[in-house]
N, C-alpha and C positions, 0 to 999 in steps of 0.2 A: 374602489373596485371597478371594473370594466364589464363591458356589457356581455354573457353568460354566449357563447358562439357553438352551435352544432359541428360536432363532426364526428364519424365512426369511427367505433373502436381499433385496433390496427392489433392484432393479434401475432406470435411468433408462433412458427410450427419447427421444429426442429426432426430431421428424419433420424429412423429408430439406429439406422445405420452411424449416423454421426456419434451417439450417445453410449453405441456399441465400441466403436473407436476408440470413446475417452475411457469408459469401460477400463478397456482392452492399455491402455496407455498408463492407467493408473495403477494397475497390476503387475503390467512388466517394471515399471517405476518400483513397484514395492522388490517383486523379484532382484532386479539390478542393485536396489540399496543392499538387501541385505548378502547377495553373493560377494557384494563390496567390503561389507562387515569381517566377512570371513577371507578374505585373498588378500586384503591387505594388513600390512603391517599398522597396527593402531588401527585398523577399519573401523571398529565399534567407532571410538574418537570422531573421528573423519566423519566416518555416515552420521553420526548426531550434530555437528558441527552444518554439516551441508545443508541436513535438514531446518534448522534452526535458519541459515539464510532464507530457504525456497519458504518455509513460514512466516518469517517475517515480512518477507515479500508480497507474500498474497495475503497477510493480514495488513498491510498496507492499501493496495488495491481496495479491500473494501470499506478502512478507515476514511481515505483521500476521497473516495463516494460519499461519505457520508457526511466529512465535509461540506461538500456541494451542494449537498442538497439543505443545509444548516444554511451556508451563505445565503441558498436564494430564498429560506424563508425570513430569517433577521432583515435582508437587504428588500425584500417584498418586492424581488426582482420579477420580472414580469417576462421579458424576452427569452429565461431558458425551462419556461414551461414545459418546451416542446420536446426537452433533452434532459428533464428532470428523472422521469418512470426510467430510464435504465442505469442512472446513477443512484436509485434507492431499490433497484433487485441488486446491484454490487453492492451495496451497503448491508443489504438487509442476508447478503451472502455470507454475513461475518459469523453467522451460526456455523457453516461449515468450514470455515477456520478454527470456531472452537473447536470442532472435532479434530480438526488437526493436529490442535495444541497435544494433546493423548498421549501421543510417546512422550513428548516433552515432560509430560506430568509422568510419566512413569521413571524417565530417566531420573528424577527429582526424589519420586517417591523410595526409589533403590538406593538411596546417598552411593550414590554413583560421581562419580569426579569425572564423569565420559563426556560431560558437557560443561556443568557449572562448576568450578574446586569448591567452592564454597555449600555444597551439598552432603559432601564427608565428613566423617568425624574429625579427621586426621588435617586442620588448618591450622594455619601460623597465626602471631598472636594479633596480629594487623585484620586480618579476617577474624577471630574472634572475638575481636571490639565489635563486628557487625552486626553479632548474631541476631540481635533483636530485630533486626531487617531483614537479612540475608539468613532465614531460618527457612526449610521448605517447607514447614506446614504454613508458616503465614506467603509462603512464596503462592502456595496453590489456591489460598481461599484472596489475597489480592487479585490474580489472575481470573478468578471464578467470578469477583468484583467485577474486573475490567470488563470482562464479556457476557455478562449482567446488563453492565451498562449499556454498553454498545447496539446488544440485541435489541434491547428496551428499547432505545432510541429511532434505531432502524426500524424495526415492528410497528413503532406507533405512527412514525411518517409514512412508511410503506404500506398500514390498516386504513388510516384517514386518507391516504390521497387515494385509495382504491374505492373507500366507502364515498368518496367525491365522484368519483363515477356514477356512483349509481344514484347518490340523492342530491348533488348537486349545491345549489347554494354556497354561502358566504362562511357557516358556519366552523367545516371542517379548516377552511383557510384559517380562520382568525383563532383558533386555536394552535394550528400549526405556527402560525408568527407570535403566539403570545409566548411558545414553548421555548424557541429556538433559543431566543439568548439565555435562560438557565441549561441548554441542552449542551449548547456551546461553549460553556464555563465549562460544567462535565467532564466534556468531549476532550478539552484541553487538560484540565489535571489526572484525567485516567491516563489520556494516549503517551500524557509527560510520565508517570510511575510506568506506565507497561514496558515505555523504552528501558528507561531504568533497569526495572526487572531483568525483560527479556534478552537483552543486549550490552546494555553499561556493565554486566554484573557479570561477564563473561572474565573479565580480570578484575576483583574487588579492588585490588589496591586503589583502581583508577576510580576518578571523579570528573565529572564536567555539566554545571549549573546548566548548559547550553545545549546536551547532548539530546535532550525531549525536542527544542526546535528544530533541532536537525534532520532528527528523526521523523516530525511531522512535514519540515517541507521535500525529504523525501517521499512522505504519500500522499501530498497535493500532485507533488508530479506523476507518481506511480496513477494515481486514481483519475487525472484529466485526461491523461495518456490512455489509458483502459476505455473512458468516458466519451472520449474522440476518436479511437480507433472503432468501437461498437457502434457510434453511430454515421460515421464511415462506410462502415462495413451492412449494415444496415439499409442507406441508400444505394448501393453497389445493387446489393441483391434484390433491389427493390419496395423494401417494407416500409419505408419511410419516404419515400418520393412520391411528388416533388412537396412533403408537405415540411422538410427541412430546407432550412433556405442558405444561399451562401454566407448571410449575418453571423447564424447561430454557429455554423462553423468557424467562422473568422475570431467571433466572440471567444468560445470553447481558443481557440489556437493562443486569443492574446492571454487569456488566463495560464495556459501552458508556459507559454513565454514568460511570462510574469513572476511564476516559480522555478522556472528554469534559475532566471536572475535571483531568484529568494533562496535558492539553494544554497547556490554560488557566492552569495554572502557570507551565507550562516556556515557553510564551508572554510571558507577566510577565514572569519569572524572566530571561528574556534581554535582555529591552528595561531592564528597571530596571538589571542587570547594568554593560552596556555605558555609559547612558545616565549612570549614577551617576560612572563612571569618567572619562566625557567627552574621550576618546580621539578626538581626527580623523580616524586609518585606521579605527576601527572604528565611531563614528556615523555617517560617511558613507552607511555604508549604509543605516540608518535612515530618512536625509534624504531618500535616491532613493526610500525606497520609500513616503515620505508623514508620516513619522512626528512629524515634525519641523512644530512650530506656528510656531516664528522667523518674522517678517517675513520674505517674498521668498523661502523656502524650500518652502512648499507647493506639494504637486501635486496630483494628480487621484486619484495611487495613497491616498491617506491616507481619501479615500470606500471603497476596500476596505478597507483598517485597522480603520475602522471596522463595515464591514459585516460584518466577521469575527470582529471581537469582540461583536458579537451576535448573528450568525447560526451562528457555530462555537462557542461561550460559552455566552452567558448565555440564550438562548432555547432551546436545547437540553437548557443545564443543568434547566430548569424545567419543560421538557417532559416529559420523561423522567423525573424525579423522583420521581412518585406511582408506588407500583406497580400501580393500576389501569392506568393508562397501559402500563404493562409488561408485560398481560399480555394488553389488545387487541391483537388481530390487527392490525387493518386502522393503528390509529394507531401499532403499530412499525413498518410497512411506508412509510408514511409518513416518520417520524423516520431510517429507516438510509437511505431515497434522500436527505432533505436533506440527512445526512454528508455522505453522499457526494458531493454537490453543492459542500458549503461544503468536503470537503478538496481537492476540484479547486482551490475557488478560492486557497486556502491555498499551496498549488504553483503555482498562477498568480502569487499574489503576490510569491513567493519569487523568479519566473528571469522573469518578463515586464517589470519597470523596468528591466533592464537594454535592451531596446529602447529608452525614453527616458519622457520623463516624462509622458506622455497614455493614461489606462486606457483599452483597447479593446477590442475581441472583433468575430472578421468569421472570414472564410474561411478564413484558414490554423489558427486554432484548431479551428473546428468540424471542417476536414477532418482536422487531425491526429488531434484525440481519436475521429472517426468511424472512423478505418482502425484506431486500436491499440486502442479498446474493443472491435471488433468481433475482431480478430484475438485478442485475449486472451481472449475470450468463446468461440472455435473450438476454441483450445485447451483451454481449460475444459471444453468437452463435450467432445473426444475422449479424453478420460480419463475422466471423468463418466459415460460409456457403458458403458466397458470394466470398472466393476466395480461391488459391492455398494455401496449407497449407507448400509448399516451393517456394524460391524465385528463380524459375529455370531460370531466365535470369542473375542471380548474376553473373560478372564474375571470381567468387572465389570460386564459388559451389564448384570447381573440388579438390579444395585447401581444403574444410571441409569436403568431401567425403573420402579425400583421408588424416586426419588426422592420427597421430600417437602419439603412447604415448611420451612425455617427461623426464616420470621418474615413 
C-alpha cells in the first residue's frame, strides 16, 4: 500500500434543465417506438427487435464498466484510481438496465414470437429439443440471476469504495482485491449465458461456443469508450482539472486500443471458426447476415459486414495507434463517440437480419435507442450526483496522482 494522500471531494452538479432534456428524450423515445409499432408493417416485430439492440447496448456499457473496475482490483492497479468512481456509477448503472429488460420480459411472458420464436407454443422439432433451455419461465429467473448478480457486484464495489471515503484505511481495499477474482469468474459465466440468452437465441437453430467472447469484447469497448469519453468530457467542463493527467488518458486510450484489436480477432476468430467447419445449422447464419459471397446468397446486410470491419477495425485500429493521438483531447473524444457508434451497429447487425434481408434504419430504431439512451443516461446522473466523483480515501490515490509515463 502507498502512503494515504489528501485531496477534496470533487462533486457533479448536473442542471435541472439537462435532466429535464433526458426527461423529455426518453418520452418522445417511448412515443416514436410505439407510433412505429403501429405505421409499420410488422412494427410490433421491428420495434421489439430495435429495442433488444439499444438494450443490449447499454447493458453492455455498464458491464464493460464493471469490468474495469474488476481489472483494477485483481491487478491492484494503482494509476487508474483516479478514473475508477465513474466506471463504478456505469457499472452500478446496470440496475437501470434491469428496468429496461421489462418489455423484454413481458414480450417473453405473452409467448409472443415478436422477438424470441422460441417463446410460442407453435416450434419445430429442433427448437423443441431446447426446451429445457430455451423455456421462458427459466428464461426470466436466469435473467433475474444475471442482474442479481451484476447488481451485487457493482453495489458492493460502488458501497466499499464510497465507505473508503469516509473511513479510509486499508481495510475496504483488501477486501475489495480479495473479492475480485471470484467476482470475475462470476462476472464471465453470467455475461457468457446472458449473451446466450439475450442474443444467440434470437435463431435457436444457431450455436456458437465463442459467441459470450464476442459479446464481451464488445463491451470492453462499449464500456472504455463511455469510460474515456466521461472523463474527457469531465476535464472539458472543468470537474476533473488539472487533477487528470495526460497518462491516465493515454492509459484509458491503449486499453481501448487493445480491445479494438480483441474484437477484431474474436471477430475472425468466429467467422473462420464456423466458416472452416461448414456446418449448415451453423453458416446459416452467416448467410442471413451478408456474409456469404455464393451466387444468390447476398444481401444488403454484408454492406454492414463490411462497414464494420473498417469502421469497428481497421480505421480505428490506425487511429488510435500513435500515442499523439492518445493524448489529444479533442481527437479521443472523437474516436470513443465513433465506438460507440460502430458498437451500436455491431448489435444492430447481430439481432436486425433477423427481421429479413434489407438493412434499414427509420423510426423504430431511432425511437428505441432515443428512450433507452436517454433513460440509461437518467440513471447515470442520479447516482453521478449523489457522490464524490474521486475515491479520495483510496489508499493509492497518491500512487495515480503521482503516475508517470511508461514509454
Amino acid at each position: 500500500m502507498t502512503k494515504q494522500t489528501t485531496i477534496e471531494p470533487v462533486y457533479l452538479s448536473i442542471p435541472r434543465t439537462v435532466i429535464l432534456i433526458l426527461c423529455g428524450g426518453a418520452v418522445a423515445g417511448a412515443l416514436l417506438s410505439v407510433t412505429a409499432s403501429m405505421l409499420y408493417t410488422g412494427g410490433a416485430h421491428r420495434v421489439m427487435l430495435s429495442y433488444l439492440v439499444a438494450f443490449a447496448f447499454a447493458l453492455s456499457l455498464s458491464l464493460g464498466s464493471l469490468f474495469f473496475v474488476l481489472v483494477q482490483h485483481l491487478t491492484r492497479a494503482g494509476w487508474g484510481v483516479l478514473v475508477r468512481r465513474p466506471a463504478e456509477i456505469f457499472a452500478l448503472n446496470v440496475i437501470t438496465v434491469a428496468v429496461l429488460f421489462v418489455p423484454l420480459a413481458f414480450s417473453v411472458l405473452g409467448n409472443s414470437a415478436s422477438l424470441y420464436p422460441w417463446a410460442t407454443a407453435n416450434v419445430d422439432e429442433l427448437t423443441q429439443s431446447k426446451q429445457n433451455w430455451l423455456h421462458p419461465g427459466l428464461f426470466l429467473l436466469r435473467a433475474a440471476v444475471f442482474f442479481a448478480v451484476w447488481a451485487w457486484i457493482a453495489w458492493f464495489y460502488f458501497h466499499r469504495s464510497r465507505h473508503h471515503d469516509l473511513a479510509g484505511g486499508e481495510d475496504d481495499t483488501r477486501q475489495m482485491e480479495w473479492w475480485a477474482g471470484p467476482a470475475m469468474f462470476v462476472f464471465g459465466i453470467t455475461l457468457t449465458y446472458a449473451s446466450f440468452d439475450f442474443l444467440m437465441s434470437l435463431d435457436p437453430h444457431w450455436y456458437s461456443t465463442i459467441f459470450g467472447v464476442y459479446y464481451f469484447a464488445g463491451c470492453a469497448v462499449g464500456g472504455f469508450s463511455i469510460l474515456l469519453l466521461s472523463v474527457l468530457l469531465l476535464e472539458k467542463y472543468g470537474i476533473l482539472t488539472p487533477i487528470i493527467s495526460d497518462e491516465h488518458r493515454r492509459d484509458l486510450g491503449r486499453l481501448l486500443f487493445a480491445f479494438v484489436f480483441f474484437w477484431g480477432y474474436i471477430a475472425f476468430s468466429q467467422y473462420m471458426l464456423l466458416w472452416y467447419a461448414n456446418m449448415p445449422e451453423t453458416t446459416r447464419w452467416f448467410v442471413v447476415r451478408g456474409a456469404s459471397m455464393a451466387e444468390g446468397f447476398g444481401n444488403s446486410w454484408g454492406r454492414l459486414l463490411v462497414f464494420l470491419l473498417f469502421g469497428h477495425f481497421i480505421i480505428p485500429f490506425f487511429g488510435i495507434l500513435s500515442r499523439h493521438v492518445k493524448s489529444n483531447k479533442h481527437a479521443m473524444i472523437f474516436w470513443t463517440v465513433w465506438l460507440l457508434v460502430m458498437h451500436y451497429f455491431d448489435l444492430y447487425w447481430l439481432v436486425m437480419p433477423e427481421l429479413g434481408p434489407h438493412f434499414t434504419i427509420g423510426l423504430p430504431e431511432l425511437g428505441t435507442l432515443l428512450f433507452v439512451s436517454c433513460t440509461y443516461l437518467i440513471g447515470a446522473s442520479l447516482i453521478a450526483t449523489r457522490t464524490s466523483l474521486l475515491p479520495i480515501g483510496d489508499p493509492r490515490l497518491g500512487a495515480s496522482i503521482a503516475v508517470t509515463a511508461a514509454y
